[in-house]
N, CA, C and O atoms as CSV, one atom per row, in Angstrom:
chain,resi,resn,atom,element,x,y,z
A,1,UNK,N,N,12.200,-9.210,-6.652
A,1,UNK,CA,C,11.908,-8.260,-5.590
A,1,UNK,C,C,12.448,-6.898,-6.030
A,1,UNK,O,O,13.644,-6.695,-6.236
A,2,UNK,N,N,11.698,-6.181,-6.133
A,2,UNK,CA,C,12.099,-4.344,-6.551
A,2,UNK,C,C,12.674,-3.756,-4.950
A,2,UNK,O,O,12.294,-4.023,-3.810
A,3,UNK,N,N,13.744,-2.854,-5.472
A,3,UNK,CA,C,13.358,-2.239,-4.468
A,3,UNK,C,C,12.937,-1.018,-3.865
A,3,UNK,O,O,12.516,-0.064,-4.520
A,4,UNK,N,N,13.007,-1.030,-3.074
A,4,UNK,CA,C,12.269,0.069,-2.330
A,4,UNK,C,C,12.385,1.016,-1.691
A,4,UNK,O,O,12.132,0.996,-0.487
A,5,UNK,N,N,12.843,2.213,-2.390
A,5,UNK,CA,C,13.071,3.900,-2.437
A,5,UNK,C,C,12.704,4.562,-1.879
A,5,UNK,O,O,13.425,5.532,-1.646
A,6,UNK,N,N,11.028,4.506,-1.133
A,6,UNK,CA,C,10.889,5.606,-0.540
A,6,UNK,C,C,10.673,5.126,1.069
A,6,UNK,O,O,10.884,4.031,1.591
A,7,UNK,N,N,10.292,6.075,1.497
A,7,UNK,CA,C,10.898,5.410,3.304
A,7,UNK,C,C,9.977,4.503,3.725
A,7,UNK,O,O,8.808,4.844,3.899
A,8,UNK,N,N,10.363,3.366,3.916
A,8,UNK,CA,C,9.706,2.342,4.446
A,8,UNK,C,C,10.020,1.489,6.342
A,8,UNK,O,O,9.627,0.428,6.826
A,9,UNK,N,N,10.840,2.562,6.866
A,9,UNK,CA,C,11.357,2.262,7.843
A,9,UNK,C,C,10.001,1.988,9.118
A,9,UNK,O,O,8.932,2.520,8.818
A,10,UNK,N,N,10.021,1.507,9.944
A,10,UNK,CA,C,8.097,1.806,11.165
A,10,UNK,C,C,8.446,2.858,12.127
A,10,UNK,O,O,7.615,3.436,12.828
A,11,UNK,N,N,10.142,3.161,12.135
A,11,UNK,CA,C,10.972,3.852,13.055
A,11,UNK,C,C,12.395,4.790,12.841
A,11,UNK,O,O,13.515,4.786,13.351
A,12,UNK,N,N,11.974,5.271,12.211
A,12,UNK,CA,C,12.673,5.612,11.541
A,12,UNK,C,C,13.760,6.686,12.024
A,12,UNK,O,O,14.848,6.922,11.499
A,13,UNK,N,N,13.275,7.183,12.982
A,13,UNK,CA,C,14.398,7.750,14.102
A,13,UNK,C,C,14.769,7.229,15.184
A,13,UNK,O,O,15.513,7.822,15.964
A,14,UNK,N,N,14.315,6.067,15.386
A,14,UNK,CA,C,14.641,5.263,16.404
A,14,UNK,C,C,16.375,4.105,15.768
A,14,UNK,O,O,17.190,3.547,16.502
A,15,UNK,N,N,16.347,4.144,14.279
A,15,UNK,CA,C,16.772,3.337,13.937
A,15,UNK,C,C,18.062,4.177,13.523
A,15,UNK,O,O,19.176,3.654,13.526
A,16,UNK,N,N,17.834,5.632,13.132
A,16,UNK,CA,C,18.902,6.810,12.936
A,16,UNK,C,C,19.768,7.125,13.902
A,16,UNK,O,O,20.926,7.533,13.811
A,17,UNK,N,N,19.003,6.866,14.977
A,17,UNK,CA,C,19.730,6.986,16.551
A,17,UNK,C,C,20.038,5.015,16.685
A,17,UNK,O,O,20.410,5.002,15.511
A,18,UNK,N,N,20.077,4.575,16.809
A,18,UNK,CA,C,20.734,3.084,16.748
A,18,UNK,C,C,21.745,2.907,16.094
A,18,UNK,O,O,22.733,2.339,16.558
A,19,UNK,N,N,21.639,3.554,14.412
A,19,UNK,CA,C,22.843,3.530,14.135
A,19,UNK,C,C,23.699,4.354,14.712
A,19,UNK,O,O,24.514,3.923,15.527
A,20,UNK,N,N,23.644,5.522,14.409
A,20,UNK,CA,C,24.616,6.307,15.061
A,20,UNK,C,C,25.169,5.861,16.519
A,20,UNK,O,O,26.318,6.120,16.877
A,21,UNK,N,N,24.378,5.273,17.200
A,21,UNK,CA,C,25.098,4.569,18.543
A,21,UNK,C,C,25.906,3.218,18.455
A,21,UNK,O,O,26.587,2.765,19.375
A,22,UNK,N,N,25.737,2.648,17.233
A,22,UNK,CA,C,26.478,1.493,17.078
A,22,UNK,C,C,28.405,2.017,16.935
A,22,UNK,O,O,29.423,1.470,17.358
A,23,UNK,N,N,28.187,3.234,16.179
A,23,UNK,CA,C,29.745,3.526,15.846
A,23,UNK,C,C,30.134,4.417,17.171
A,23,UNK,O,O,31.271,4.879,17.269
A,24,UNK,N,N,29.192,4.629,18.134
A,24,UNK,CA,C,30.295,5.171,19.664
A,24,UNK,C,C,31.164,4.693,20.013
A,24,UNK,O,O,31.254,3.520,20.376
A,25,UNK,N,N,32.137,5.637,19.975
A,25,UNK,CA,C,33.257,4.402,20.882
A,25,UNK,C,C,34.179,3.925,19.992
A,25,UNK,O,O,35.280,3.564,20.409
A,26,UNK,N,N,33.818,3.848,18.479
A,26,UNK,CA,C,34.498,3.149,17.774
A,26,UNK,C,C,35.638,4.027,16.957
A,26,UNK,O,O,35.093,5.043,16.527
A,27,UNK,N,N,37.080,3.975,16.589
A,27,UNK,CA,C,37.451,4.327,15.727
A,27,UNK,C,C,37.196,4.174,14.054
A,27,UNK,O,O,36.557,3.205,13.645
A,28,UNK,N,N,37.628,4.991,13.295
A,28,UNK,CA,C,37.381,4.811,11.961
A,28,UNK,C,C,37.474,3.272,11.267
A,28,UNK,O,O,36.891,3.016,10.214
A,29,UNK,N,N,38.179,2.418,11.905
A,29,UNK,CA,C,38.476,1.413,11.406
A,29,UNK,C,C,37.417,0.354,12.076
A,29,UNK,O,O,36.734,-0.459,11.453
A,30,UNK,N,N,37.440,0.527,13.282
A,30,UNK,CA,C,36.477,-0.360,13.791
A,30,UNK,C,C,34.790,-0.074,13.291
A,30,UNK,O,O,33.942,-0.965,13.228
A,31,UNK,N,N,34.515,1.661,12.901
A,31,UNK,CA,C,33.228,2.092,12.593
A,31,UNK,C,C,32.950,1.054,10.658
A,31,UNK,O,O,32.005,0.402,10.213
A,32,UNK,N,N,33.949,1.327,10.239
A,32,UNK,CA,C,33.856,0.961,8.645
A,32,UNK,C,C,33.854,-0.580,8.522
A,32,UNK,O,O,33.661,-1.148,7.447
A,33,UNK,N,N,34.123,-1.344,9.910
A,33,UNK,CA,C,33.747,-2.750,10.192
A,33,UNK,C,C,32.301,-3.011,10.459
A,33,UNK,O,O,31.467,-3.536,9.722
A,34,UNK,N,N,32.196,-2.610,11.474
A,34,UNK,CA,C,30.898,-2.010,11.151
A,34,UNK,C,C,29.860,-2.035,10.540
A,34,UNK,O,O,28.806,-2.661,10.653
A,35,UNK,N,N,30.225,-1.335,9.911
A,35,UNK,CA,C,29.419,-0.900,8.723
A,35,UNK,C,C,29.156,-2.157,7.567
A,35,UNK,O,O,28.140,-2.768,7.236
A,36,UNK,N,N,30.787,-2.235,7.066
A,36,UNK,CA,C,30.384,-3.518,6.540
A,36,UNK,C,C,29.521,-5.339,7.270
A,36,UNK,O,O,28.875,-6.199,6.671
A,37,UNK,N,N,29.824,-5.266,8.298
A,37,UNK,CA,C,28.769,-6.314,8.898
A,37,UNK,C,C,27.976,-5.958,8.893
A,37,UNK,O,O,27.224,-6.933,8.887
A,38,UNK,N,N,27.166,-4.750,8.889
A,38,UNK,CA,C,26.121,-4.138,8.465
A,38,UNK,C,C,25.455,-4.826,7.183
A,38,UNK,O,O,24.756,-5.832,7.311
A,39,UNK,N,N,25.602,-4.481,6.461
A,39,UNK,CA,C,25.960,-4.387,4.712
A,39,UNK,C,C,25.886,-5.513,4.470
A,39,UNK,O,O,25.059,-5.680,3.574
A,40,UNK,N,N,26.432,-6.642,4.883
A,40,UNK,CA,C,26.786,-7.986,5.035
A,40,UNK,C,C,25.205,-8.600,5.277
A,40,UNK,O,O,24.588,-9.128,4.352
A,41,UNK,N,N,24.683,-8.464,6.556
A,41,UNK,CA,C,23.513,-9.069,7.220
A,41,UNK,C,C,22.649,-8.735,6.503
A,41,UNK,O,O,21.836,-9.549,6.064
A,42,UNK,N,N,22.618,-7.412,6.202
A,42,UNK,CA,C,21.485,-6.908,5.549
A,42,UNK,C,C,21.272,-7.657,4.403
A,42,UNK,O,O,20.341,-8.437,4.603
A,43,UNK,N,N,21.665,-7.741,3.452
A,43,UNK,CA,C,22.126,-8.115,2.076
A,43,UNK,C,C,22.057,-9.578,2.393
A,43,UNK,O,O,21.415,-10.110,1.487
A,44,UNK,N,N,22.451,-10.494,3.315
A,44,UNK,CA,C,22.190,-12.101,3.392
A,44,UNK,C,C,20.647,-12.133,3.896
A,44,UNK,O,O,20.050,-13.210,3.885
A,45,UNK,N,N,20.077,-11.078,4.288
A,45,UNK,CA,C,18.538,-10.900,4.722
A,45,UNK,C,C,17.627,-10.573,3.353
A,45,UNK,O,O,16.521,-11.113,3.327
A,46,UNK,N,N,17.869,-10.032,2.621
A,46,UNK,CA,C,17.229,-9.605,1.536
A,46,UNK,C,C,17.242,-10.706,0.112
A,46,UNK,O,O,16.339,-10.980,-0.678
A,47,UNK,N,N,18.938,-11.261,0.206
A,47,UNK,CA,C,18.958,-12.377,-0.480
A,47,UNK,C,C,19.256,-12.179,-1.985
A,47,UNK,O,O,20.313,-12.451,-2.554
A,48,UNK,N,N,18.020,-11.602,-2.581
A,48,UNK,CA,C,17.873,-11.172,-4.266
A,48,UNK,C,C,18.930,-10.437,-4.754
A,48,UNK,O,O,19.280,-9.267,-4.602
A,49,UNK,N,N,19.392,-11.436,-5.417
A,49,UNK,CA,C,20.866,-11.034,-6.366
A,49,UNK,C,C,20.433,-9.742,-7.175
A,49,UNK,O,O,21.319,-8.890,-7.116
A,50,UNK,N,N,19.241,-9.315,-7.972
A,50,UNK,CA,C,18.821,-8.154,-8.650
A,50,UNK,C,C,18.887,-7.196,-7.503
A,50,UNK,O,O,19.702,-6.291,-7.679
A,51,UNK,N,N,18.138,-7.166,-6.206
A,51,UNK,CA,C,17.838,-6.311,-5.741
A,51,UNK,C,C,18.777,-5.639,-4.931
A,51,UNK,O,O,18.608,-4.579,-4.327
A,52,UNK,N,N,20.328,-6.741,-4.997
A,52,UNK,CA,C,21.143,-5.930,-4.285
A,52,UNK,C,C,21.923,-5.494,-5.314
A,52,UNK,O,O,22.846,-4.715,-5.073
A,53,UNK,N,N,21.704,-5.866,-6.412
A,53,UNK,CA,C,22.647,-5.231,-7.556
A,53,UNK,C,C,22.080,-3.867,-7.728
A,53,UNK,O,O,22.928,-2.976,-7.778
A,54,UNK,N,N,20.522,-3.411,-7.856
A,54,UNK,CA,C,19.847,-2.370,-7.896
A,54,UNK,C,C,20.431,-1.044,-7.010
A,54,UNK,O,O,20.650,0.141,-7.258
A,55,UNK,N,N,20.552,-1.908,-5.873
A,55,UNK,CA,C,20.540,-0.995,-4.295
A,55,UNK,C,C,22.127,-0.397,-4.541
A,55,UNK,O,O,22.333,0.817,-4.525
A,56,UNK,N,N,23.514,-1.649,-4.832
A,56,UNK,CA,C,24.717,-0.838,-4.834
A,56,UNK,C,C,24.497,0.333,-5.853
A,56,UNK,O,O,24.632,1.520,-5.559
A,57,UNK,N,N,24.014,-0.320,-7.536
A,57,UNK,CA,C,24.012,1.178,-8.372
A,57,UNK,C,C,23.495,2.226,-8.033
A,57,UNK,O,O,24.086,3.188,-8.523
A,58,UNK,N,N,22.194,2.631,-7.073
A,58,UNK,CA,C,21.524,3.618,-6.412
A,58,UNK,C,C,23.023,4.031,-5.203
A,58,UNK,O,O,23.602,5.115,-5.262
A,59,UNK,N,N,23.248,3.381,-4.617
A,59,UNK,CA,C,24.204,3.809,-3.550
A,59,UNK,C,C,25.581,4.400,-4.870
A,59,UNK,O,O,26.066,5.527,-4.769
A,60,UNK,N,N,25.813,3.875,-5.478
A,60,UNK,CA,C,27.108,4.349,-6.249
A,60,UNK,C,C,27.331,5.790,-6.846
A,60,UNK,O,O,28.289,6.562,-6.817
A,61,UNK,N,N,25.367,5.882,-7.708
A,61,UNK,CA,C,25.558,7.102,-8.051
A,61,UNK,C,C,24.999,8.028,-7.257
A,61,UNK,O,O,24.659,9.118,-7.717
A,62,UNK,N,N,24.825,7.676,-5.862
A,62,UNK,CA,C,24.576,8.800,-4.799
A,62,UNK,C,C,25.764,9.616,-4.853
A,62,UNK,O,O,25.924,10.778,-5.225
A,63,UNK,N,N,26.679,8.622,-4.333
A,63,UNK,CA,C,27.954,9.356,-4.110
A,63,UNK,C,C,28.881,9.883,-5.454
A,63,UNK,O,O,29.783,10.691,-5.233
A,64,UNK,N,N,28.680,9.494,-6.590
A,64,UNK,CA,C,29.333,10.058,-8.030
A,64,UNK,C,C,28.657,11.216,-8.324
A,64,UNK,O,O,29.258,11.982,-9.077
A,65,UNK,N,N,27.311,11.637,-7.845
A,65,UNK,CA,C,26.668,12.945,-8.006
A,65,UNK,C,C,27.417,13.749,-7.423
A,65,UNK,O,O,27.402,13.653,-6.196
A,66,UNK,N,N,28.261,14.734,-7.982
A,66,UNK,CA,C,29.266,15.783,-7.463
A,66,UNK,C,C,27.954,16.277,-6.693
A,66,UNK,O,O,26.913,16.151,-7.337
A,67,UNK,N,N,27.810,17.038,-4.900
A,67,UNK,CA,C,27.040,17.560,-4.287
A,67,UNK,C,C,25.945,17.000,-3.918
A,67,UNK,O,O,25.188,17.693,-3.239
A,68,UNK,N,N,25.599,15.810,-4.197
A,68,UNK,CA,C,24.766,15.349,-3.721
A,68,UNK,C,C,25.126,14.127,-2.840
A,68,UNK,O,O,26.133,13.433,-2.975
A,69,UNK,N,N,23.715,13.903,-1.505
A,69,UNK,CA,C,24.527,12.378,-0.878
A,69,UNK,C,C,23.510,11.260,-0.920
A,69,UNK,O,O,22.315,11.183,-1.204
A,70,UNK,N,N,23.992,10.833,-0.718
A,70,UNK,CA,C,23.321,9.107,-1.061
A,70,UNK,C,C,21.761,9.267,-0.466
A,70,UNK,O,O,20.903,8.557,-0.991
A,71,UNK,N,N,21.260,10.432,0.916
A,71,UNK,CA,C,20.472,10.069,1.076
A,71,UNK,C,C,19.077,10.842,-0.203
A,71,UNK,O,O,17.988,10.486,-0.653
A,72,UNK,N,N,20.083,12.134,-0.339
A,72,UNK,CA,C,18.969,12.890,-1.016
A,72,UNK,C,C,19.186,12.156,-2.498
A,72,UNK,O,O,18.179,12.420,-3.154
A,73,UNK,N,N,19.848,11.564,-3.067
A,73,UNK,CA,C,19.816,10.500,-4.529
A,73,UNK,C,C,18.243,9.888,-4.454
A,73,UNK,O,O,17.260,9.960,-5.191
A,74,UNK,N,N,18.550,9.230,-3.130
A,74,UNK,CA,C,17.115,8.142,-3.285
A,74,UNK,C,C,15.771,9.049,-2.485
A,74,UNK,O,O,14.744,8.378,-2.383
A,75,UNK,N,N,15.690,10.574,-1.887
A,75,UNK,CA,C,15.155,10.872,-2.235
A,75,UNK,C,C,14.371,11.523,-3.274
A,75,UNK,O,O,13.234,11.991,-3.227
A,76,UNK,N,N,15.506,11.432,-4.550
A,76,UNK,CA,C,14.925,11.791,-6.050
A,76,UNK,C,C,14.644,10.478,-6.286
A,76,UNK,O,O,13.470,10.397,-6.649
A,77,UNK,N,N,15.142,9.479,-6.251
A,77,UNK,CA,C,14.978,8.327,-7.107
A,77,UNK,C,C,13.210,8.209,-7.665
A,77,UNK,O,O,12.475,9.089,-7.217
A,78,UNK,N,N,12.689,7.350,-8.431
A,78,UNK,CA,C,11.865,7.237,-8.904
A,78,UNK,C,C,11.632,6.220,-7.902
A,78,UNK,O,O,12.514,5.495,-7.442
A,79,UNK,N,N,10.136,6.190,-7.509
A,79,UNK,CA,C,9.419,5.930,-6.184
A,79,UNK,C,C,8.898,4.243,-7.308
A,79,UNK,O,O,8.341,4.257,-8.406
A,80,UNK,N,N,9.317,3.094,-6.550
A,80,UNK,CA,C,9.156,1.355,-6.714
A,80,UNK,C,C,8.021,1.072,-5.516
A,80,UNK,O,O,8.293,1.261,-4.330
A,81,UNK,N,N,6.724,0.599,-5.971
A,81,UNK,CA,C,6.167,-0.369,-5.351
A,81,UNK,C,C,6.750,-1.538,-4.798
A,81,UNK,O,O,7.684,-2.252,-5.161
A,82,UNK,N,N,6.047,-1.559,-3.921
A,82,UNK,CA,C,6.379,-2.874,-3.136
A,82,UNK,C,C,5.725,-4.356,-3.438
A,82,UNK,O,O,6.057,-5.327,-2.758
């Protein structure tokens, strides 16, 4: 399974506003819990050992790009069929 870089969301502001409402309320510690159960589900949903190995290195060098953030990385990334 490749994955898949460019926006494939059906809702994609519906789901920007969901997250952001999941961490209301929450402190830093409880938000970064969070997050990781996030991360967690997602990733036991997707399954493919390649494709989550793919997804952390894309997430890694989002954030190692001095000035750049994770989201605009994978909007450079090189665009993967589905």
């Amino acid at each position: 399974m490749a994955l898949i870089t460019q926006l494939n969301l059906t809702q994609p502001d519906d789901f920007y506003e969901a997250l952001i409402d999941m961490h209301r309320d929450f402190d830093e510690a409880q938000s970064q819990a969070a997050n990781a159960q996030l991360i967690l589900l997602l990733a036991n949903h997707i399954g493919d050992y390649a494709t989550l190995m793919e997804a952390i290195r894309y997430a890694r060098e989002g954030v190692d790009q001095p000035g750049a953030s994770a989201a605009q990385h994978t909007a450079d990334a090189p665009r993967v069929a589905a």
